[in-house]
N, C-alpha and C positions, 0 to 999 in steps of 0.2 A: 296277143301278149301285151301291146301299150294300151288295149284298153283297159285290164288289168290292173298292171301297174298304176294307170291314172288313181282308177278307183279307189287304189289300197290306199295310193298317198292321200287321196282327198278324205277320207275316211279319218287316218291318221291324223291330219289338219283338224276335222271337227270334232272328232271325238275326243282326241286324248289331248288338245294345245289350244285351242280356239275357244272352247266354251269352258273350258279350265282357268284361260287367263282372266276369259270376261268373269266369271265369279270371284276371283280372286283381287280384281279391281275394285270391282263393287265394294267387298269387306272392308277392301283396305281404304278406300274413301270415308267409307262408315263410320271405321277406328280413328280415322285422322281428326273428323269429326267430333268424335267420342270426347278424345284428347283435347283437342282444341278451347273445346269445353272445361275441361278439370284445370287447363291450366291457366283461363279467365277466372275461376274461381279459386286458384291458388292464389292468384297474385289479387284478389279481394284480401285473404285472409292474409296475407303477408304485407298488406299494405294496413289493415289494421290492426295486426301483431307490433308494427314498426313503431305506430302512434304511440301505445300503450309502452311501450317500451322509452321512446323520449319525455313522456308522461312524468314514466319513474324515473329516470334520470336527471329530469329538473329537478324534481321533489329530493331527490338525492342530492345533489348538490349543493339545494339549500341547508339539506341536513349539515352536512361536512362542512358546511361556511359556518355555520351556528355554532356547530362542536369545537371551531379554529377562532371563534371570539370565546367561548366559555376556559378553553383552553390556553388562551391569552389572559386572559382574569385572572384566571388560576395560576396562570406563571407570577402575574404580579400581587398575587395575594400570601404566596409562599415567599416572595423577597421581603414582603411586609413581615411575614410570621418569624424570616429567619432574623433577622434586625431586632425585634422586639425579644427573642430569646438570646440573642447576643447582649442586647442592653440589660436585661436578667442577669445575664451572667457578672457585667459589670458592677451591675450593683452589687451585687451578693459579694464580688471582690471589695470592694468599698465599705461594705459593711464589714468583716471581716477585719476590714484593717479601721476599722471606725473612721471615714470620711465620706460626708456627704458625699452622692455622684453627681450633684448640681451645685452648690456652692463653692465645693470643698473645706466646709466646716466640718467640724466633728461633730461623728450623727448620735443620737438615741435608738436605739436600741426598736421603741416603737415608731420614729419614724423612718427608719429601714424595711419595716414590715408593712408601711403604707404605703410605700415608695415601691417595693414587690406588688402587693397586692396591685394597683394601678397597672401594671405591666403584665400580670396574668390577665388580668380582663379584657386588656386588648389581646394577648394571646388567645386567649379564650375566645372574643370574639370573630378572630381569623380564623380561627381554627373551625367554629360555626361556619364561617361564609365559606371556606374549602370544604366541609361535608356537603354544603349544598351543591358546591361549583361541582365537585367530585359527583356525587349525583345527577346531576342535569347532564354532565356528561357521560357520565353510564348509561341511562336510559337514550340520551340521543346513539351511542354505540350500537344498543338494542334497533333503535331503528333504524340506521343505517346497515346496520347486518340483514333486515328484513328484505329492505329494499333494493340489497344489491342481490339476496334471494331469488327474488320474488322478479330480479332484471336476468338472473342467471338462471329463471326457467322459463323464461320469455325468449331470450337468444336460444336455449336450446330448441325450442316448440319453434322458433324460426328457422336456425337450422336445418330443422327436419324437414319445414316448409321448400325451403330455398331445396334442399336434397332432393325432396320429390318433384321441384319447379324443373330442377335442370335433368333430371329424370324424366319426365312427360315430354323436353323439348329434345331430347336426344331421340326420344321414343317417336316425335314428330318426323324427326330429320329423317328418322330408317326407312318412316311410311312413305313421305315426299320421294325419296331414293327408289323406293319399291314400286310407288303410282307410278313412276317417268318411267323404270323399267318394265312394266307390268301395259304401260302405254304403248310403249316402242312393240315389246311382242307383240300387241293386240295388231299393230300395224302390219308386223309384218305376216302375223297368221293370216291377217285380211291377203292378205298381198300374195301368200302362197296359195290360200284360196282360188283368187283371182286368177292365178298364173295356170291353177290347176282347171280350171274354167274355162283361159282362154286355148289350155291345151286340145281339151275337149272338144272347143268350139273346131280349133284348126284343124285338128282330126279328122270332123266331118266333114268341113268345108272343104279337103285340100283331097284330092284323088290320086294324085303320082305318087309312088314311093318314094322316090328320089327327093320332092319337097316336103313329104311327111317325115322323112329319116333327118333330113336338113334341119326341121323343124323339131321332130322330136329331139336328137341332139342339142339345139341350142336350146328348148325347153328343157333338157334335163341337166345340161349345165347350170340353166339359172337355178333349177331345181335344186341340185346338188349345193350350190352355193349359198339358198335362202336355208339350203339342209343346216348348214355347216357357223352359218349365225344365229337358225333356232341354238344350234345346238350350245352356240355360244352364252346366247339370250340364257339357255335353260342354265347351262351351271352359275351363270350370275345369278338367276331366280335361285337356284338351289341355298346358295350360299348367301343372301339376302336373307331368306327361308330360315337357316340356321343361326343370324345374325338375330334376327327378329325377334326368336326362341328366347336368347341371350338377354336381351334388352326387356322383353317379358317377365322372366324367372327374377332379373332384378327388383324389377316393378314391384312383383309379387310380394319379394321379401321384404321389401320397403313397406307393402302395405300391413305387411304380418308386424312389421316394427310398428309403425303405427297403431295397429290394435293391443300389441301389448302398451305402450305409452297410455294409450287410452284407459286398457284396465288398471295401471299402479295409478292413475291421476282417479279412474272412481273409487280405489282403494284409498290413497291421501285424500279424499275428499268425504268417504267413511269414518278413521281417523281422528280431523279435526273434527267431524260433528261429536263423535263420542269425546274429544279432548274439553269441546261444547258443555258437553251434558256433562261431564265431571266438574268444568268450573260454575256451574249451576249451583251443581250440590256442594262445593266448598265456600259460596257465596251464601251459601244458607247458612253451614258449619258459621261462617263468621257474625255473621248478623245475629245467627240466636244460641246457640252452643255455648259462644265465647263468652257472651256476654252473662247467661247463667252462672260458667267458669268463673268469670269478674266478683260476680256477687257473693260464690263463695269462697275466692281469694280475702276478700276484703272481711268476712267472716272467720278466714281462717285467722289471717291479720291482727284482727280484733281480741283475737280468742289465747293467741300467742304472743300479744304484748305483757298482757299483763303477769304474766310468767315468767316472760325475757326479765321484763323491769325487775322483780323480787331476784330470778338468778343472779343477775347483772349486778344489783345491790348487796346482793350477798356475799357473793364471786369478792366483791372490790373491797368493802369493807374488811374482809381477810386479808386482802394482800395489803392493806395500807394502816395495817394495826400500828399503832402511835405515829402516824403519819395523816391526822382526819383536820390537815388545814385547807383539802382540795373538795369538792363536791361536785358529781355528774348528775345532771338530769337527763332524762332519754327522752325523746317526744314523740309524738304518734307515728311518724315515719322511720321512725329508727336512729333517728339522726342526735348527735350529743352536743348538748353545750356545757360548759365548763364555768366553776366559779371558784374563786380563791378565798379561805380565813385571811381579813385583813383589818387587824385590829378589831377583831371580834365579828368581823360585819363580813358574810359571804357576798362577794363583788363579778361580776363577768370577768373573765377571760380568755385571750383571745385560745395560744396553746398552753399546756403545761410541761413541764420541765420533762427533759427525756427519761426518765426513771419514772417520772409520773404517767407519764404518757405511755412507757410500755405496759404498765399494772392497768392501764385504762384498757390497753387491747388486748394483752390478754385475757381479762374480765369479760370483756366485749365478746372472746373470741370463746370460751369457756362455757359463757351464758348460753349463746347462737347456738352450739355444740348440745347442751344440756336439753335443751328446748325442742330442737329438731328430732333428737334420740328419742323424746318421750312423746314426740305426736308421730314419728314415722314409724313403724315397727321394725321398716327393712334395716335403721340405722341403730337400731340396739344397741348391737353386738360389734356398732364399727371400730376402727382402727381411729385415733387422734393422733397425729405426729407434727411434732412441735422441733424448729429450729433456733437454739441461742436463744429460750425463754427467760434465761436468767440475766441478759449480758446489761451490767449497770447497776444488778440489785446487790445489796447488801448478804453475808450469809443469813441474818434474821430474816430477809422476806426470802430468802431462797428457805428456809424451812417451811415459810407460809404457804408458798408454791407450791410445796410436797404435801401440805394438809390439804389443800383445794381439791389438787389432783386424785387424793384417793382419800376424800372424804365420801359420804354415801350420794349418789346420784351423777358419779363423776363416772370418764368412758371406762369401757372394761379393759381395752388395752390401750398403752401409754408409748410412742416413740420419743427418744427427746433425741435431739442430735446436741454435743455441749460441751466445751472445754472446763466446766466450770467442775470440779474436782468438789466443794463443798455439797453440791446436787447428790452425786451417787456415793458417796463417804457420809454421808450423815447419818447419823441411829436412826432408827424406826422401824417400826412393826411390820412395813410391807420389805418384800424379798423381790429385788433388781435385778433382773441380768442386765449385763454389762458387757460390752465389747470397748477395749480399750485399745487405742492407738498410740504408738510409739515411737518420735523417730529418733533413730541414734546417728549424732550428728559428726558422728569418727567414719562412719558405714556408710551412711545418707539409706539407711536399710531401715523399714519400718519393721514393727513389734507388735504383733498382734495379742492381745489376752483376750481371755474368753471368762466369767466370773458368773456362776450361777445357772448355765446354759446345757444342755442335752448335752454329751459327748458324742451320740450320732450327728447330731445338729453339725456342733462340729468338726467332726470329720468329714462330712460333706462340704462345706466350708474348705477343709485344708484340700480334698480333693480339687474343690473349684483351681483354687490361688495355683495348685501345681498345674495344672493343663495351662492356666495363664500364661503361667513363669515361662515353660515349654513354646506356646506359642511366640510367645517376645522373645523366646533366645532365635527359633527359626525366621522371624521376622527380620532380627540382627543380620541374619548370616546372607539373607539373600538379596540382590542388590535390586534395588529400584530406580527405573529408567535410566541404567546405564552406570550409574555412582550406588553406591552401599548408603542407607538408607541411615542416619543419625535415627540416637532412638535413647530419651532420658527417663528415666523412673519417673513418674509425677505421682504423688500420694495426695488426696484430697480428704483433706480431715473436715470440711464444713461444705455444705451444699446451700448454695444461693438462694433465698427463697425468696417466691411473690410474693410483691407488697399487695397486700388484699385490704382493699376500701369498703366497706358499705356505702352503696351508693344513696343518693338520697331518692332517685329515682328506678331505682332495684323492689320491684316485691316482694313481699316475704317466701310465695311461693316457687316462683323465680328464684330466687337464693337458696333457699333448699334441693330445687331441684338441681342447681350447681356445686352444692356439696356432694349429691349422690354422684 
């Protein structure tokens, strides 16, 4: 029977604990190995992730110091700008009241207008050196935004680095935990071995029962006791075992995040080539495209002055009937200078008189109109709408105005916004509608009339103003943020309109396409 029993146990020992631990050792050397390895070459790449990364952080800095002197320029370039249009303003008061802003003599007239003029042009010139300053500092923005990019996917690619670094050394510590215990078993399988050998041995050697029973007992005490530390050994192996699993499955997932990292970075690296190949071909678009466009700008240009000019001449000589002491010439860029009858002799100058000056823009404005309608076809049929065309003109040129307007080649339809009463009360052949406003100054209630206009027209109109009136009575009634909400009628009889320049450095086609 204890020979037996020896047997099973030693069986036990080598098959199912002893040559399991030693493979298990083996592997787990191997992995540590493995590891040991990934994580000398993590910490390559993370030492030259770091480089590149303080690289762009200098480069960075220099940017933001460069940006923090353009930005101080520009602080002292707008205290200049603002000074120069304060003193603008002073003169313009000075003038105004006729005294020099530098002697204190009483000025003329033209040198008030020299004394401005000097004072725009350093305007002017600040104004230049802040588009630039403004500029230099937009583009440094630009790359400062790149470069903090271009650092903010470097920390993360580091990140990821450092994640996997302390990843592989946590993965180290469980191996190192696993070899010592995977050691110690190896020991004590040896050991149970051993004991189960020298039991065998004493077996033979020992003949009495009484020392064989002494002997087996105290062998199978040790026995039971080397049992009862396997046993202990094993549920640490166990749960090592399921640790290990743990710290694996992490690994794994990390390495799965890495491979998608990997794929959006060949994806953005797809991306820019094709963003590549499109500035190729918008690089061409500019080089020869444009420059074709240019040739025939400068054609169209060509082809439309000389039509402006007759419009323009034509336009202006209407509106300035018994008034021919003024004369414009236009010049090849569109641009007008002015001369005065003076004493028979047409002379420069500088502006004309504000009544003269409006008949020059709206001529100006009339011409461009007339010109554009007959070379574009989309503008045919457009809409012209004019505000306060009349204001300064006498009722004789406000009839001039209305022959312009619908003489042959003038727009098909006409807006005018205008207090001026002699405008829509004049005789003539064409039929006006009219929308008049009213206000009654007992009521503060305006008065709306309708003169020549659809009756559906308006009554959609009266529908509108009733849904209004409705909403502004419930707007009255309900209170806003805690107090009842004041609330005045305001009636706006005249709409503010842009001052519109021709610029000298505006294209003609450029300009048309800003009317469409």
């Amino acid at each position: 029977e204890l020979a037996k029993t020896l047997e099973k146990l030693k069986k036990e020992v080598k098959g199912k604990i002893f040559a399991e631990v030693v493979k298990e050792l083996e592997n787990a050397k191997r992995e540590l190995s493995k590891t040991l390895s990934e994580i000398k070459n993590l910490e390559e790449l993370r030492n030259k992730i770091s480089s590149e990364i303080r690289e762009l952080q200098n480069s960075l800095d220099l940017k933001i110091k460069d940006k923090e002197d353009f930005l101080g320029e520009l602080q002292l370039r707008k205290g200049k700008y603002n000074e120069l249009v304060k003193r603008l303003k002073e003169i313009e008061d000075l003038e105004k009241k006729g005294i020099c802003p530098v002697c204190k003599q009483p000025i003329t007239h033209a040198h008030a207008v020299e004394l401005k003029n000097s004072v725009r042009k350093q305007i002017a010139k600040i104004e230049n050196e802040i588009k630039e300053l403004s500029a230099k500092v937009n583009n440094l923005d630009k790359e400062i935004e790149e470069l903090r990019k271009n650092i903010s996917e470097k920390n993360n690619f580091l990140n990821e680095i450092v994640s996997k670094h302390n990843a592989l050394h946590e993965k180290c510590r469980k191996l190192n935990e696993k070899i010592v215990e995977l050691t110690s078993l190896h020991e004590k399988a040896k050991k149970l071995e051993e004991a189960a050998n020298e039991l065998k041995t004493l077996q033979e050697k020992v003949s009495r029962k009484e020392y064989i029973m002494a002997e087996y007992h105290r062998l199978s005490r040790e026995l039971e006791k080397l049992r009862k530390e396997l046993d202990s050994l094993m549920e640490k192996h166990s749960s090592m075992n399921k640790e290990y699993g743990r710290v694996e499955g992490e690994l794994e997932g990390l390495k799965q995040l890495l491979s998608q990292i990997d794929e959006k970075k060949k994806k953005l690296k797809e991306v820019r080539e094709e963003i590549s190949r499109y500035s190729k071909y918008l690089n061409f678009v500019n080089k020869y495209i444009l420059g074709i466009i240019s040739e025939v700008e400068k054609y169209v240009k060509t082809r439309a002055f000389t039509a402006f000019r007759e419009e323009f001449t034509k336009i202006f000589k209407m509106l300035m009937t018994g008034y021919e002491n003024i004369d414009v010439e236009i010049k090849q860029d569109f641009s007008l200078s002015f001369k005065a009858r003076v004493d028979g002799v047409l002379k420069p100058i500088e502006t004309p008189s504000g009544g003269q000056l409006t008949c020059i823009s709206l001529a100006y404005r009339l011409a461009l109109n007339r010109v554009a309608r007959s070379m574009i076809p989309q503008l045919g049929k457009g809409l012209l709408i004019l505000d306060e065309p009349t204001y300064g003109f006498s009722p004789e040129r406000v009839e001039l105005l209305r022959r312009v307007l619908f003489s042959p080649g003038g727009p098909s339809q006409v807006i005018i916004v205008t207090h001026d009463r002699t405008f829509y009360e004049a005789t003539g052949e064409e039929k006006l509608s009219i929308i008049r406003l009213e206000l009654d100054p007992l009521t503060t209630t305006t008065k709306v009339y309708y003169e020549n206009i659809d009756e559906n027209y308006v009554r959609k109109v009266k529908e509108v103003f009733k849904e209004l009136r409705k909403a502004v009575a419930e707007l009255r009634e309900k209170p806003a943020l805690g107090e009842y909400a004041e609330f005045k009628p305001i009636v706006k009889t005249k709409v503010e309109a842009k001052e519109r320049r021709v610029r000298k450095d505006l294209s003609l086609m450029e300009f048309i396409r800003k009317e469409q």
